[in-house]
C-alpha positions as CSV (number, residue, x, y, z in Angstrom):
1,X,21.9,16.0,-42.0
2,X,21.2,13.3,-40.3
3,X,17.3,12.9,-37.9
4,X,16.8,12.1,-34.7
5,X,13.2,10.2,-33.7
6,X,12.5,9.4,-30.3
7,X,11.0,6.0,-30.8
8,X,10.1,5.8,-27.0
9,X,7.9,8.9,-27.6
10,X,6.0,7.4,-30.7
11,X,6.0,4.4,-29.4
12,X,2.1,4.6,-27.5
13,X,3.9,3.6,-24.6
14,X,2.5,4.7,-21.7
15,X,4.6,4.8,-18.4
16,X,2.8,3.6,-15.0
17,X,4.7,5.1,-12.0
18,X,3.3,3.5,-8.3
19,X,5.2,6.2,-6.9
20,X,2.1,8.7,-7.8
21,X,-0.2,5.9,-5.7
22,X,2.1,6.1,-2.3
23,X,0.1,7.5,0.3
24,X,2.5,10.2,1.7
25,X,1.6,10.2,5.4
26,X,3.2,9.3,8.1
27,X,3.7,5.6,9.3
28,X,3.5,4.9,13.1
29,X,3.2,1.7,14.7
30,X,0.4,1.1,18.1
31,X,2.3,-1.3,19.7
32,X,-0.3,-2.9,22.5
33,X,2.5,-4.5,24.5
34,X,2.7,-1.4,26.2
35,X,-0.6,-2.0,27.9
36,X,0.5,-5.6,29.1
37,X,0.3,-6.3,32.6
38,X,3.9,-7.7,33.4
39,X,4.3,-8.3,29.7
40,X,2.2,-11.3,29.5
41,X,-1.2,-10.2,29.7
42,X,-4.1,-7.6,28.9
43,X,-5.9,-6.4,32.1
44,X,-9.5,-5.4,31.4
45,X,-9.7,-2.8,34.1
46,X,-6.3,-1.0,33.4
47,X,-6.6,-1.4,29.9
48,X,-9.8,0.8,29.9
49,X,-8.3,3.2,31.9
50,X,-5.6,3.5,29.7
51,X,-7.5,3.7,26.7
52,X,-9.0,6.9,28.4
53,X,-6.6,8.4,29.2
54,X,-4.2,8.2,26.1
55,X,-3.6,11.4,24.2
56,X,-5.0,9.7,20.3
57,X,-4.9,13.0,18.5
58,X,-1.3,11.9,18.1
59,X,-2.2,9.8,15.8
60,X,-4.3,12.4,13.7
61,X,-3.6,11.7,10.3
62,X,-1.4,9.3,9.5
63,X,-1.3,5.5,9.0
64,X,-1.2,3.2,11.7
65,X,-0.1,-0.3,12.1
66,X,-1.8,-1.9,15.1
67,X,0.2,-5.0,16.7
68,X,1.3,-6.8,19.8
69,X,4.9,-7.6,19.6
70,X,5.5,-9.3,22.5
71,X,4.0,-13.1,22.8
72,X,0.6,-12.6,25.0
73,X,-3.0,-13.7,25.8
74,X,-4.6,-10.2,23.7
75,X,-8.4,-10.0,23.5
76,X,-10.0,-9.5,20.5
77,X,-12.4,-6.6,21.6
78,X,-9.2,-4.6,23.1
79,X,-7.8,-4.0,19.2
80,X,-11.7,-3.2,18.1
81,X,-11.4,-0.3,21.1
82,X,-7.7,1.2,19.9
83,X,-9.3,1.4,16.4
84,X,-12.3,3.0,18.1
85,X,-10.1,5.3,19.0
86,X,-8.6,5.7,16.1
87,X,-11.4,6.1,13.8
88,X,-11.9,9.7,12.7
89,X,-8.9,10.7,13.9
90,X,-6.3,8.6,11.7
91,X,-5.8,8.7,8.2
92,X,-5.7,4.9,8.1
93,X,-5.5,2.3,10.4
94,X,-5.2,-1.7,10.3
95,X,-4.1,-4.6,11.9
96,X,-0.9,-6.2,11.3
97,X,2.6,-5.2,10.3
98,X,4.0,-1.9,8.6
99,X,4.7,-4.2,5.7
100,X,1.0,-4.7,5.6
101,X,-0.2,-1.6,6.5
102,X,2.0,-0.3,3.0
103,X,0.0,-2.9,1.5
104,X,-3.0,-1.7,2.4
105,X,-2.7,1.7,1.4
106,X,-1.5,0.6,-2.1
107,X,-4.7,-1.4,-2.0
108,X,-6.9,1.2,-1.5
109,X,-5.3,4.1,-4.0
110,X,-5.0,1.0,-7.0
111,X,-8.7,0.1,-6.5
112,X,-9.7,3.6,-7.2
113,X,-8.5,2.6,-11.2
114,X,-10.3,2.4,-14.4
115,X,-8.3,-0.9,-15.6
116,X,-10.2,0.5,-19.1
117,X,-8.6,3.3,-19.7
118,X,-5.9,1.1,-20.3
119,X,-7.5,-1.0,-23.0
120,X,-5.3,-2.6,-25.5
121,X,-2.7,-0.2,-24.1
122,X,1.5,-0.9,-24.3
123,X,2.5,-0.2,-20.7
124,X,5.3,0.2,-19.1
125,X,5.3,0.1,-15.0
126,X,7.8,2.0,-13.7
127,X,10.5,0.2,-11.5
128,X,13.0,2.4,-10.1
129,X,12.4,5.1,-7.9
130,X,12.6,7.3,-4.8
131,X,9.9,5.7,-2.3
132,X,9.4,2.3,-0.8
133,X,7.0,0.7,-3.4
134,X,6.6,-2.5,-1.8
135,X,6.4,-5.8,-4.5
136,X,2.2,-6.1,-3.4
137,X,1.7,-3.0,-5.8
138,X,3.7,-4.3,-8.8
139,X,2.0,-7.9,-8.7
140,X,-1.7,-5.6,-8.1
141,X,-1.3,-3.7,-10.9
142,X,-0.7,-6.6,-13.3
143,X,-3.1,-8.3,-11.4
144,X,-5.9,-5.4,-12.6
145,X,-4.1,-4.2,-16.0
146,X,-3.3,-7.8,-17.2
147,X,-6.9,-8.4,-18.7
148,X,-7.2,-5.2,-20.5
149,X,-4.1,-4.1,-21.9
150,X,-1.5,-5.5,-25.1
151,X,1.7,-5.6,-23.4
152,X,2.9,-5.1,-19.8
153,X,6.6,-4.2,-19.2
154,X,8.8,-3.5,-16.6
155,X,11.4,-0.7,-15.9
156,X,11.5,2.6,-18.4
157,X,10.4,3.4,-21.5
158,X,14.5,3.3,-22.9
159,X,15.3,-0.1,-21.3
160,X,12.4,-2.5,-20.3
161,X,11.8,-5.9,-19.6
162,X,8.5,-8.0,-20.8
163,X,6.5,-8.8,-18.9
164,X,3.7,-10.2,-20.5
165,X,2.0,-9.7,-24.3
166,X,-1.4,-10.9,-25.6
167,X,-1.6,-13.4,-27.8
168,X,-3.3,-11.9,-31.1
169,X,-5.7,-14.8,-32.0
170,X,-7.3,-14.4,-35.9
């Protein structure tokens, strides 16, 4: 009668998935160029007005991405007052691109990790999935598990590829 061992399971390899790092809310995009006076230009006056007047508990929590998309003279001190606005009532907020904003996020839920409990650790980051794991999260986790753990590799447990393995030195 012939044995079957799971090698992946007695391995000590231990899969990293990103995926349980994605911040689930909702992504929206503040777009200021709806505030620009004939497209080209930030009024003071109407801009205040408008930033009174705007319903903001549309944006209660989830993850906004604050930009101008149109080419136009925008003050500084009119995105401090949208995230005025947005503080307290938005889960997160930043300024630049939903690309950035995703990075952002995985920014903040990687920092939150103890790179030691992965200590001389064999790990394998997971690579395929069912959310938008942008590249940023894959090069910050090497970034923080590189110095502490024994190997790094990429994809699953059955089929990986290395990534990286420290040098033993005597």
């Amino acid at each position: 009668m012939e044995t079957f061992v799971n090698k992946v399971a007695n391995s000590g390899i231990l899969t990293f998935n990103l995926e349980d790092y994605y911040d689930k809310g909702e992504r929206v995009v503040f777009d200021i160029k709806e505030c620009l006076f004939m497209g080209l230009m930030l009024r003071e006056k109407d801009f205040r007005e408008f930033i009174k007047t705007h319903d903001w508990e549309q944006y209660r929590g989830k993850n906004v991405a604050i930009i101008c998309s149109a080419d136009a003279i925008v003050p500084t001190w009119a995105y401090m007052l949208i995230a005025s606005k947005l503080n307290g009532i938005s889960n997160h907020y930043i300024f630049g691109t939903t690309e950035m904003l995703e990075n952002h996020l995985f920014q903040e839920a990687l920092d939150k990790i103890n790179p030691e409990v992965y200590r001389d650790k064999k790990i394998v980051i997971k690579g395929c999935g069912n959310l938008p794991v942008p590249v940023f999260a894959y090069v910050e986790i090497s970034r923080k598990l590189l110095p502490v753990c024994s190997s790094i590799m990429y994809g699953e447990p059955c089929s990986t590829v290395p990534v990286y393995k420290k040098k033993v030195t005597n």
